[in-house]
Jmol script that loads the backbone (N, CA, C; Angstrom):
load data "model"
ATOM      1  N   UNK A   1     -28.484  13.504  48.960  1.00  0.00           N
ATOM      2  CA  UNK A   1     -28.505  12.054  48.797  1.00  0.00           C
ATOM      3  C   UNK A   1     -29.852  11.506  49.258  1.00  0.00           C
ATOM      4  N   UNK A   2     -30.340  10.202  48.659  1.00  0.00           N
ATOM      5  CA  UNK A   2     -31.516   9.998  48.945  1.00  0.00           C
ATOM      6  C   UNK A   2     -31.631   9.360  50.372  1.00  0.00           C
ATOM      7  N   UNK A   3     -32.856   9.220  50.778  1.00  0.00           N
ATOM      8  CA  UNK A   3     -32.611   8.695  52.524  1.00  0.00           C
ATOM      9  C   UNK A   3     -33.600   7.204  52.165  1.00  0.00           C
ATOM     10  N   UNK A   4     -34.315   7.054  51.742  1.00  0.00           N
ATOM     11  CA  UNK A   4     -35.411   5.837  51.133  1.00  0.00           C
ATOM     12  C   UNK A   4     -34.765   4.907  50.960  1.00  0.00           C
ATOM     13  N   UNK A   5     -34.631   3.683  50.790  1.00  0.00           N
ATOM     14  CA  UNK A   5     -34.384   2.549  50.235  1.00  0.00           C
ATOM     15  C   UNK A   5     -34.465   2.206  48.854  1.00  0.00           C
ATOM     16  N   UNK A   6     -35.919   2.979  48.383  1.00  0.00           N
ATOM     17  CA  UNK A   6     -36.392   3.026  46.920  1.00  0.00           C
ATOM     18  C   UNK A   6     -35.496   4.394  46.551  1.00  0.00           C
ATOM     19  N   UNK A   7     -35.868   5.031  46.832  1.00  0.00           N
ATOM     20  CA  UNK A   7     -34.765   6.474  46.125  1.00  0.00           C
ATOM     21  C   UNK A   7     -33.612   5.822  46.021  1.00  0.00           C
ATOM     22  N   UNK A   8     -32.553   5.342  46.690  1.00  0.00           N
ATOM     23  CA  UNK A   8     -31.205   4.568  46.627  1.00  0.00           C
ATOM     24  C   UNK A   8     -31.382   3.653  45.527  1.00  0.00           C
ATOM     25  N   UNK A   9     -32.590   3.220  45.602  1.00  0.00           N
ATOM     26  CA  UNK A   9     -32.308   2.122  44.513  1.00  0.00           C
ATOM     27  C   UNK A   9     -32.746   2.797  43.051  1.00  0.00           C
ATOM     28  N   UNK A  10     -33.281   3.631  42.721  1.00  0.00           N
ATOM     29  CA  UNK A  10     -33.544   4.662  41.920  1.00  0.00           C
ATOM     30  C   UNK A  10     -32.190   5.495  40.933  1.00  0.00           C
ATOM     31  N   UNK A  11     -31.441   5.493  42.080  1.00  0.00           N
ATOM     32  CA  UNK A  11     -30.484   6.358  42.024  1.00  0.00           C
ATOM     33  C   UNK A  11     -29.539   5.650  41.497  1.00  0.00           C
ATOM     34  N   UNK A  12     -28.899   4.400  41.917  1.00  0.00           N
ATOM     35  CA  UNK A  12     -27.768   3.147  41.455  1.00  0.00           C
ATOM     36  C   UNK A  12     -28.995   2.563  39.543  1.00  0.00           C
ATOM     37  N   UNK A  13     -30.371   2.561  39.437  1.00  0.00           N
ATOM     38  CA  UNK A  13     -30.752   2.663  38.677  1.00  0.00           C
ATOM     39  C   UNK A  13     -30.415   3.551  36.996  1.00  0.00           C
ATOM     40  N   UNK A  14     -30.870   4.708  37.711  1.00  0.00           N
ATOM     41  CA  UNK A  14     -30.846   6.077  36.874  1.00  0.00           C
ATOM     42  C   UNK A  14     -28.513   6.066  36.205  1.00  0.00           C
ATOM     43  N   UNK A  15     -28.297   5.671  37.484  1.00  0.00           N
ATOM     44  CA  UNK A  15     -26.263   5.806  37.108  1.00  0.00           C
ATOM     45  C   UNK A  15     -26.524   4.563  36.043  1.00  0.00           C
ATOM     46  N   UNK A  16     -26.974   3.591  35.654  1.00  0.00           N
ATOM     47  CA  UNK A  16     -26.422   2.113  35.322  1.00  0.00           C
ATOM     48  C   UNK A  16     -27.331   2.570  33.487  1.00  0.00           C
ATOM     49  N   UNK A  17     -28.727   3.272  33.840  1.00  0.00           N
ATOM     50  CA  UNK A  17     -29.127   3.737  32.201  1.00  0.00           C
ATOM     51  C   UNK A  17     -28.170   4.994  31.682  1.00  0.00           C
ATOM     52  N   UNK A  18     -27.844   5.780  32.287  1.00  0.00           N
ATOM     53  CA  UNK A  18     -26.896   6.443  31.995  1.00  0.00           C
ATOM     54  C   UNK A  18     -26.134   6.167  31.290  1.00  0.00           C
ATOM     55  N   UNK A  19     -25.095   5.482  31.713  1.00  0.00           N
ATOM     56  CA  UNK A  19     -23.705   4.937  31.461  1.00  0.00           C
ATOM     57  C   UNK A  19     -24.008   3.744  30.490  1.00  0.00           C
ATOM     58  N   UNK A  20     -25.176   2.998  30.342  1.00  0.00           N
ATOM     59  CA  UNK A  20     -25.223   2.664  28.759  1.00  0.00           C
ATOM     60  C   UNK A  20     -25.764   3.591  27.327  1.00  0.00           C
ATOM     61  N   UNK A  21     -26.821   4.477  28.072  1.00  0.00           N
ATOM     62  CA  UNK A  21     -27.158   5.603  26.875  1.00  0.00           C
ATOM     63  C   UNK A  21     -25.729   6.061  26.645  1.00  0.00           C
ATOM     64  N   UNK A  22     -25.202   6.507  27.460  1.00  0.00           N
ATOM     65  CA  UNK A  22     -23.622   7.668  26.534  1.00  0.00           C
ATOM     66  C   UNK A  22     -23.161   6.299  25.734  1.00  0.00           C
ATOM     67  N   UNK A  23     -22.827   5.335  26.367  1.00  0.00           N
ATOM     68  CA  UNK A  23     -22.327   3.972  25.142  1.00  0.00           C
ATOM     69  C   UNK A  23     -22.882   4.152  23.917  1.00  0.00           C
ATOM     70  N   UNK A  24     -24.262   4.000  24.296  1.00  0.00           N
ATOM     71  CA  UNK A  24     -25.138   4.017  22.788  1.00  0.00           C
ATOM     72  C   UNK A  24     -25.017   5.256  22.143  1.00  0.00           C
ATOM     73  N   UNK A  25     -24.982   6.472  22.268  1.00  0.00           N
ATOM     74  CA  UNK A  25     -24.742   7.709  21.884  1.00  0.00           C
ATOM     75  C   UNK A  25     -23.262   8.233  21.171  1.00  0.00           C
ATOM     76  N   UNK A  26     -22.077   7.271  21.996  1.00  0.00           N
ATOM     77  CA  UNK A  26     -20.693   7.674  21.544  1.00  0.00           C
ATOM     78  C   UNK A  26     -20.622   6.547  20.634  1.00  0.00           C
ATOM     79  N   UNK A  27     -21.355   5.472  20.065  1.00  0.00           N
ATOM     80  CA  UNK A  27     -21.331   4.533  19.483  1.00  0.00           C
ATOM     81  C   UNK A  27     -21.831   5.344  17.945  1.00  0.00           C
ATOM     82  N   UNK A  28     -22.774   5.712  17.945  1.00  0.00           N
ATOM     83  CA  UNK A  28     -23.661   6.295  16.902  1.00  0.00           C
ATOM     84  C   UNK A  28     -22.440   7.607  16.563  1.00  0.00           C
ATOM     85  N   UNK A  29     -21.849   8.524  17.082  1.00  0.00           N
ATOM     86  CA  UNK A  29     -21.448   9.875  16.898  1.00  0.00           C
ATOM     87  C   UNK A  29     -20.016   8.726  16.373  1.00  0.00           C
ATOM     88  N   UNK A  30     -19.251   8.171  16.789  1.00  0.00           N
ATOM     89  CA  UNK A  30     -17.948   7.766  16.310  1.00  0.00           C
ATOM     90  C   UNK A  30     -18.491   6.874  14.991  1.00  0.00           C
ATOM     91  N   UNK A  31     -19.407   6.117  14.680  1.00  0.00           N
ATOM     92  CA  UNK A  31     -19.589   5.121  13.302  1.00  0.00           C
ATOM     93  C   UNK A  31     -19.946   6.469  11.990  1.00  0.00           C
ATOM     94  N   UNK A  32     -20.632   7.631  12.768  1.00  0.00           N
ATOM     95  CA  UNK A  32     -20.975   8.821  11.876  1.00  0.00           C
ATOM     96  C   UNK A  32     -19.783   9.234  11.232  1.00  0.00           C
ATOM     97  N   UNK A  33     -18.691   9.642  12.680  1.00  0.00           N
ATOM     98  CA  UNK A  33     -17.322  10.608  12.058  1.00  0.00           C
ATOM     99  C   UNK A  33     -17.016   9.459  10.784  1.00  0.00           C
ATOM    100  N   UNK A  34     -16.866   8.146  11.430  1.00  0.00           N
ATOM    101  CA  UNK A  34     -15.976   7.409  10.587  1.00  0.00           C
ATOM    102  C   UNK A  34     -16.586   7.185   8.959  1.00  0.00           C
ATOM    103  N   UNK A  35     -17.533   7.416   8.987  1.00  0.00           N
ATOM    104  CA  UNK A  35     -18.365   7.397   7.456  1.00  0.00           C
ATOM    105  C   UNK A  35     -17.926   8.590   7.154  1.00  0.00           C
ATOM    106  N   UNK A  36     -17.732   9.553   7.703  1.00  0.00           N
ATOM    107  CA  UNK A  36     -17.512  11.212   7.479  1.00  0.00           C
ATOM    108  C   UNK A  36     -15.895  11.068   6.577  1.00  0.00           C
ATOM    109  N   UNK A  37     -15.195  10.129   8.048  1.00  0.00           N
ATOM    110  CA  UNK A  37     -13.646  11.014   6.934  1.00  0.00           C
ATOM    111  C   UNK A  37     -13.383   9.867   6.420  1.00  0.00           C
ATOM    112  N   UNK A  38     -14.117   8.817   5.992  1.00  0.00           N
ATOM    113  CA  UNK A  38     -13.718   7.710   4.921  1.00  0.00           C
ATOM    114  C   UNK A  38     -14.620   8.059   3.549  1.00  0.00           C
ATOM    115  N   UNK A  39     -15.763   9.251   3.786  1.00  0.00           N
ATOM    116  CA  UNK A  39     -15.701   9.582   2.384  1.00  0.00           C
ATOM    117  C   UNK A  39     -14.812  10.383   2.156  1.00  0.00           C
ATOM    118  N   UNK A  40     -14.222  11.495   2.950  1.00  0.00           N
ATOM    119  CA  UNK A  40     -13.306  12.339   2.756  1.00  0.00           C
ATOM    120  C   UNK A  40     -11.969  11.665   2.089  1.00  0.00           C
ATOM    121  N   UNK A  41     -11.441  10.709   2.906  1.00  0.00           N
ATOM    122  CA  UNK A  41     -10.190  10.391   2.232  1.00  0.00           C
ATOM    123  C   UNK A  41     -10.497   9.565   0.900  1.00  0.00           C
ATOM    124  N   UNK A  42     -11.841   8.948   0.944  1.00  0.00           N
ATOM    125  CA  UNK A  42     -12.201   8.922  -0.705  1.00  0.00           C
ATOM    126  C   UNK A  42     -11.794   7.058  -0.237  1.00  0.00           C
ATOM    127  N   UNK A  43     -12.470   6.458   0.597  1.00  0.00           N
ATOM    128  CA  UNK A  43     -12.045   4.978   1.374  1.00  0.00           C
ATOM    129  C   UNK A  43     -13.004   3.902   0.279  1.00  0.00           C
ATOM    130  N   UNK A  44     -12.056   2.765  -0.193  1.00  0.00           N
ATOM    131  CA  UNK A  44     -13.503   1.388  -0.782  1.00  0.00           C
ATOM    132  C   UNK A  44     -14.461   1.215  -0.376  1.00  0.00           C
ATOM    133  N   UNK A  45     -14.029   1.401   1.120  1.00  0.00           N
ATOM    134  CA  UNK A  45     -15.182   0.165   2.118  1.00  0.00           C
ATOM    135  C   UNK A  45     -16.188   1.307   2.665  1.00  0.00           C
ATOM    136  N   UNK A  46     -16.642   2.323   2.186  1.00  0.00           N
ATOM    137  CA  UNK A  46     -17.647   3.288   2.721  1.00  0.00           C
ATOM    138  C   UNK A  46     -19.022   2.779   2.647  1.00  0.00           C
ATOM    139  N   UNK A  47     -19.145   1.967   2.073  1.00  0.00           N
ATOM    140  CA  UNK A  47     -20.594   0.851   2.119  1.00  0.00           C
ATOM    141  C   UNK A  47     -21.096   0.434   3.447  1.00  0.00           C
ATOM    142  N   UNK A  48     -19.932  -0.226   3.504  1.00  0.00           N
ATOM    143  CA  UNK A  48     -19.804  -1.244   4.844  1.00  0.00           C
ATOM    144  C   UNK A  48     -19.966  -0.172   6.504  1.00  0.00           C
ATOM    145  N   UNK A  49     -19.195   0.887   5.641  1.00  0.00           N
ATOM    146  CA  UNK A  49     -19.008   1.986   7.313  1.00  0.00           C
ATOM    147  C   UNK A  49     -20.679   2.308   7.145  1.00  0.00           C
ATOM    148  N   UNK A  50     -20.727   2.522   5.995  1.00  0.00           N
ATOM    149  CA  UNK A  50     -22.098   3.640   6.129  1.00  0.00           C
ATOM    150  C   UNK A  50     -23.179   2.666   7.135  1.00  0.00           C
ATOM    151  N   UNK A  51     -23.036   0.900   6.388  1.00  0.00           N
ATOM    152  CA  UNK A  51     -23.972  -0.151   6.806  1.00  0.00           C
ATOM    153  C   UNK A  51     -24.279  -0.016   8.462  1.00  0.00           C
ATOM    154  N   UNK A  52     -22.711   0.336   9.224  1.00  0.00           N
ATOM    155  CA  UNK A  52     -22.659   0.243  10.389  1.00  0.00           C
ATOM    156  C   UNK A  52     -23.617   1.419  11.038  1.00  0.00           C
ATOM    157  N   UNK A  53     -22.831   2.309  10.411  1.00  0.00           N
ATOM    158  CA  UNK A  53     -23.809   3.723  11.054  1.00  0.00           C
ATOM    159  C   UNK A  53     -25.321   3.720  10.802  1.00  0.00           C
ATOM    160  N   UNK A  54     -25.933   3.574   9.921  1.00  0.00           N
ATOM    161  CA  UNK A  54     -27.024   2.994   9.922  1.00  0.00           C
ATOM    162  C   UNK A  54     -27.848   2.365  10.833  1.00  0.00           C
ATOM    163  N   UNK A  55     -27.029   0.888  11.155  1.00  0.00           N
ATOM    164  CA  UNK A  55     -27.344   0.489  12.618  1.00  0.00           C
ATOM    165  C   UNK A  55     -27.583   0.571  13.605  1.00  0.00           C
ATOM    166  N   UNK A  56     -25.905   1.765  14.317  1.00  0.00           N
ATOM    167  CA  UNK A  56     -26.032   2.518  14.892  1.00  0.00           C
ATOM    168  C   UNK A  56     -26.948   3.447  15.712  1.00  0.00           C
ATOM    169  N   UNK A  57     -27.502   4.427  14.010  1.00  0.00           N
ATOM    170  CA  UNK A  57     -28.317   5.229  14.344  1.00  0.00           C
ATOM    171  C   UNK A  57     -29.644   4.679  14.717  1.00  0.00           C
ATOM    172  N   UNK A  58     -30.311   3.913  14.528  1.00  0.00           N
ATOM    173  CA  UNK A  58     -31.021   2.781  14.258  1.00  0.00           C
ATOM    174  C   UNK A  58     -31.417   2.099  16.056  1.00  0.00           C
ATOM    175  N   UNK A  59     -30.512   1.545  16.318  1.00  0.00           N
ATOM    176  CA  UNK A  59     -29.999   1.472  17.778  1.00  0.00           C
ATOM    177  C   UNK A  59     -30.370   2.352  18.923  1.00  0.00           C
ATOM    178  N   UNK A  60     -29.495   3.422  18.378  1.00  0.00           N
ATOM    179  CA  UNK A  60     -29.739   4.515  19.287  1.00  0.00           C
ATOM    180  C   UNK A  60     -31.255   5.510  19.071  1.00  0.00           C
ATOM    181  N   UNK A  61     -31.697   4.534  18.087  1.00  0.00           N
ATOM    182  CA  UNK A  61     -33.650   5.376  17.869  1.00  0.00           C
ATOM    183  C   UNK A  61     -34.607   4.512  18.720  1.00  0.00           C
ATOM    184  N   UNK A  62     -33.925   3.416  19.076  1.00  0.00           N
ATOM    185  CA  UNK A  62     -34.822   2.341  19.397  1.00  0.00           C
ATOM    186  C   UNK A  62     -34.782   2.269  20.711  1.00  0.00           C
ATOM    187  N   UNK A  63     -33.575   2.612  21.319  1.00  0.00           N
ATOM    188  CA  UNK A  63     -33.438   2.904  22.558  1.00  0.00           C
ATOM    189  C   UNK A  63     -33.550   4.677  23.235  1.00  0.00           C
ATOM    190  N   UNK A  64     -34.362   5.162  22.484  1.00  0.00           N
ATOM    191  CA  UNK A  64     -34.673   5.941  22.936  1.00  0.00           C
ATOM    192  C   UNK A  64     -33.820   7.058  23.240  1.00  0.00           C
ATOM    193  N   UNK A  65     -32.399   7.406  23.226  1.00  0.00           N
ATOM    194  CA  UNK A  65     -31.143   8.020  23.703  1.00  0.00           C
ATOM    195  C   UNK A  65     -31.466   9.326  22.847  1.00  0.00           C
ATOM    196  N   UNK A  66     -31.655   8.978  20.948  1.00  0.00           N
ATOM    197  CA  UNK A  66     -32.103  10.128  20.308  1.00  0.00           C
ATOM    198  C   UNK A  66     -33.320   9.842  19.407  1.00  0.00           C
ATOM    199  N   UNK A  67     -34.065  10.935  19.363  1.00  0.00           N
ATOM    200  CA  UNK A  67     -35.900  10.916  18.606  1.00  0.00           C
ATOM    201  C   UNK A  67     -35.618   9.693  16.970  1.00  0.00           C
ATOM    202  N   UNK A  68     -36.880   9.585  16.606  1.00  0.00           N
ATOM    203  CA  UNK A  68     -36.549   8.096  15.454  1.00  0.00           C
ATOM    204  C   UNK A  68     -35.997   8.881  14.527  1.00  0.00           C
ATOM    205  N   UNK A  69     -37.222  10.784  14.206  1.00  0.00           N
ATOM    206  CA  UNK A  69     -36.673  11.463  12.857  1.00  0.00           C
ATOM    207  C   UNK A  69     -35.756  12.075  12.785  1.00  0.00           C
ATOM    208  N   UNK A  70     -34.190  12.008  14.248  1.00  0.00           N
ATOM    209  CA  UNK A  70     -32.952  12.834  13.875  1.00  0.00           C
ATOM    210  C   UNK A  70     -32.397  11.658  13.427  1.00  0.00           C
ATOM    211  N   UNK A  71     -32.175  10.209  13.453  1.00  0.00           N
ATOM    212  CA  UNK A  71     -31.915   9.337  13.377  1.00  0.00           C
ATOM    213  C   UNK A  71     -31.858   9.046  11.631  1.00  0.00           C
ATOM    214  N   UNK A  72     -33.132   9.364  11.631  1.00  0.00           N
ATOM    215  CA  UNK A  72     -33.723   9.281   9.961  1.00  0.00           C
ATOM    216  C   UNK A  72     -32.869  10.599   9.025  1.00  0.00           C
ATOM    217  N   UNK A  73     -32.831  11.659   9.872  1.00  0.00           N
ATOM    218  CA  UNK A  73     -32.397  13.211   8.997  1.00  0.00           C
ATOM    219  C   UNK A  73     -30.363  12.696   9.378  1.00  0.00           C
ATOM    220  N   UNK A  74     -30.384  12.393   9.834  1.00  0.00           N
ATOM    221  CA  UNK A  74     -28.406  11.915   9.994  1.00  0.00           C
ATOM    222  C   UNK A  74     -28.205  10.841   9.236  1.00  0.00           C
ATOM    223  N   UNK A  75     -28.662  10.053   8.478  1.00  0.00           N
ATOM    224  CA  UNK A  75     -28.832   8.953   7.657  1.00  0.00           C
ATOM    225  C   UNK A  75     -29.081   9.502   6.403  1.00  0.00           C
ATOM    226  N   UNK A  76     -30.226   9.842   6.283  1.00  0.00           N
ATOM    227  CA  UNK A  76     -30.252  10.546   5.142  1.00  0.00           C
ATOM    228  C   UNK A  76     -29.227  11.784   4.913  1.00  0.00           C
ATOM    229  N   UNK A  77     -28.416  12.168   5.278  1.00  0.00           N
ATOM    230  CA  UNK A  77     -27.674  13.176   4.885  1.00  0.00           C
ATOM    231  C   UNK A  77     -26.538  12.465   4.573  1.00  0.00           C
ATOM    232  N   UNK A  78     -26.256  11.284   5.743  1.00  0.00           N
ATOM    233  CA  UNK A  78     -25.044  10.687   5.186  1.00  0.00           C
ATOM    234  C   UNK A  78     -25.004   9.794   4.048  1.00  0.00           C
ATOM    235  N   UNK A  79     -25.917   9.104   3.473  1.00  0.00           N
ATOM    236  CA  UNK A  79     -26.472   8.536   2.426  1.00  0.00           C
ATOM    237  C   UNK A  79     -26.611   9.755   1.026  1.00  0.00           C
ATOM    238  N   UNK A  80     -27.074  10.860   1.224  1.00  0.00           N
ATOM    239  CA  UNK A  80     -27.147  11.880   0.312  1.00  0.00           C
ATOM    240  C   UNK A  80     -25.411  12.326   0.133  1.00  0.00           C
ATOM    241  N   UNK A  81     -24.441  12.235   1.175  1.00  0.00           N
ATOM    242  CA  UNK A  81     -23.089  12.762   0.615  1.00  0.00           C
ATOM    243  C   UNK A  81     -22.419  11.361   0.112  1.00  0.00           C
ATOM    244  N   UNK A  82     -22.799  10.470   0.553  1.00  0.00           N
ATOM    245  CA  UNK A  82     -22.365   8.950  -0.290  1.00  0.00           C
ATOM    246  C   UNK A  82     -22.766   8.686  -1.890  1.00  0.00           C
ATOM    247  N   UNK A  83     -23.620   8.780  -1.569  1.00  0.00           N
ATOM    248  CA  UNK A  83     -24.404   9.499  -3.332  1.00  0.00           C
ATOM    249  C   UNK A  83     -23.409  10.084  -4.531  1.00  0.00           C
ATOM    250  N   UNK A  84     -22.704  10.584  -3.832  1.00  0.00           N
ATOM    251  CA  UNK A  84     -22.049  11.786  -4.755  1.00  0.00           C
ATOM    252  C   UNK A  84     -20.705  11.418  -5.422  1.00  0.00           C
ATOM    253  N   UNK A  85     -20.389  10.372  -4.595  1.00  0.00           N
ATOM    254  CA  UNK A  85     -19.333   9.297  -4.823  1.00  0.00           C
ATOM    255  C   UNK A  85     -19.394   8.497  -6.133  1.00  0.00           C
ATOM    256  N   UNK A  86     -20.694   7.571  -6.140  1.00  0.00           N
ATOM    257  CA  UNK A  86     -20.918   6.721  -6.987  1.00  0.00           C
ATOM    258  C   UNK A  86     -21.372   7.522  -7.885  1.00  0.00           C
TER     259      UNK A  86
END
end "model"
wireframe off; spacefill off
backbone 0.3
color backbone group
């Protein structure tokens, strides 16, 4: 444990970015699945999901949680199996 004042405050720091990166991270991985099995079950509104994930990923590039070009390569793949639909 830290003994500093600044290390302590470092530390209640480092817990508080944490615990919004996994937000931002389980945010992006659940809008993905859900584009995933709403093309699967073959869903209307896969526009709208995809719109979200997009965002999402988007979000989570901007905040730094994951790099801009996995962001870009998970988009484009999900956009390339949406494709296949129309």
């Amino acid at each position: 444990m830290p003994i500093k004042q600044s290390a302590k405050k470092e530390l209640r720091k480092i817990k508080k970015r944490t615990a919004l990166n996994l937000a931002v991270k389980d945010a992006y991985k659940k809008a993905v699945k859900d584009v995933t099995k709403a093309f699967a079950a073959g869903e209307k509104d896969l526009a709208e999901k995809l719109r979200l994930a997009q965002k999402k990923l988007d979000k989570a590039a901007k905040r730094g949680v994951i790099k801009k070009q996995t962001a870009a390569r998970k988009l484009s793949r999900l956009m390339k199996k949406v494709k296949t639909v129309k």
